[in-house]
N, C-alpha and C positions, 0 to 999 in steps of 0.2 A: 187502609185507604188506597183507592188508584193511584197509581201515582201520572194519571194525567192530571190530575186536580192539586198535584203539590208547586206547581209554580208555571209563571209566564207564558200564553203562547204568543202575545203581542210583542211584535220584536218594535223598539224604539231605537233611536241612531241613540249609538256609545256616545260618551264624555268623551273616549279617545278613538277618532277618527280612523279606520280602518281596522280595528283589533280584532272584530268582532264581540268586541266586549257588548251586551245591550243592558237595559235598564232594567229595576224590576218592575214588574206591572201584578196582575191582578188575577190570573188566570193560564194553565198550562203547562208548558215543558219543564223537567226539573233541572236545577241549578247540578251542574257541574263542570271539571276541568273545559270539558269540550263546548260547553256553556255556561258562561258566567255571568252575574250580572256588575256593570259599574254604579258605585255609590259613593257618595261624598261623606266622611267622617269629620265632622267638628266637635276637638275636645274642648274647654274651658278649664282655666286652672282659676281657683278663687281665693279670695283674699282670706286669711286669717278671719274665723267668726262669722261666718257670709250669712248664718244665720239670723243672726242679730241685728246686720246693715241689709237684708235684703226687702225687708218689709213692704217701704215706700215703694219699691220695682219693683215686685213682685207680680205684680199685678199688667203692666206692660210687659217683662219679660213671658211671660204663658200668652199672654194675647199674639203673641207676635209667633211664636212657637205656631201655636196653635192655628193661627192661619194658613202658616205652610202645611200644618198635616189636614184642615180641612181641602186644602188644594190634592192634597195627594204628595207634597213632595217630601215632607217629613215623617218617615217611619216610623223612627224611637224617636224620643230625648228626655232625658232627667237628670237629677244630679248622681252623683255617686256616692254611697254611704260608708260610714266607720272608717275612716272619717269624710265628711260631707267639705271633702276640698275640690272639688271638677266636677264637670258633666258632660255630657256625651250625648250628639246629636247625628243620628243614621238620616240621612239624606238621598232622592232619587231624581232623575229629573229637571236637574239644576245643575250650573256650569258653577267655578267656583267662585268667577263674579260674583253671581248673585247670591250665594253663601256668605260671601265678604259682605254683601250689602245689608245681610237680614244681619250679623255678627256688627256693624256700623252704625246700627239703627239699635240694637239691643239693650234697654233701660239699663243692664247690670255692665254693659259694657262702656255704654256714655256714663257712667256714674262711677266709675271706679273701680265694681265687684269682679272685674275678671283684668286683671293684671297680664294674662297670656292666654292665647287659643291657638288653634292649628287647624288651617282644613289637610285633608291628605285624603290622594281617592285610593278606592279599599273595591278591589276586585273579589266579589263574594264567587266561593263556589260550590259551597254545602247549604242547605236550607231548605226549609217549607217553601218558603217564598208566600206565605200567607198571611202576613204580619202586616 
């Protein structure tokens, strides 16, 4: 593959002011030391049996997900298996405010299902950037 087609050429302003850190986008230059991009990691840790109490939410937590990545700001997110105790949500595009807001508003989280989270931003620098 080219490798102008494996990541970003649209620079967007960093998370962190001056770094030169940018976002990832959709198109061009590839991810490295000399280029990285800023992204916001939110883990979730879940209750004992999350499968069995997640039914009724289940259904607003994917909605709510799922908006952000029709926006573009959510990369990944899903649970993590064997065992299905956390999950992991790659973020772009977003300050951690409003990470906290989409994390404040999350059915599993108004409900009990996530006992603990973490956002922490994650300076990528290897990648397709095509994700």
């Amino acid at each position: 593959r080219d490798s102008s087609t494996l990541y970003p050429k649209n620079q967007v302003p960093a998370l962190r002011g001056g770094s030169g850190v940018r976002e990832l986008s959709s198109a061009g230059t590839p991810l490295s030391p000399e280029n990285p991009a800023a992204l916001l990691v939110l883990t979730y840790t879940y209750v004992p049996d999350i499968l069995e109490k997640r039914g009724p939410h289940r259904a607003g937590h994917i909605a709510g997900a799922k908006a952000l990545t029709d926006s573009g700001n959510c990369i990944l997110a899903g649970a993590l298996a064997n065992p299905v105790d956390g999950a992991i949500f790659i973020f772009k595009g977003l300050t951690k405010a409003q990470v906290e807001d989409f994390v404040k508003n999350d059915p599993y989280v108004v409900n009990g299902l996530v006992p603990k989270w973490e956002i922490r931003e994650w300076t990528a620098v290897v990648g397709t950037g095509t994700l």
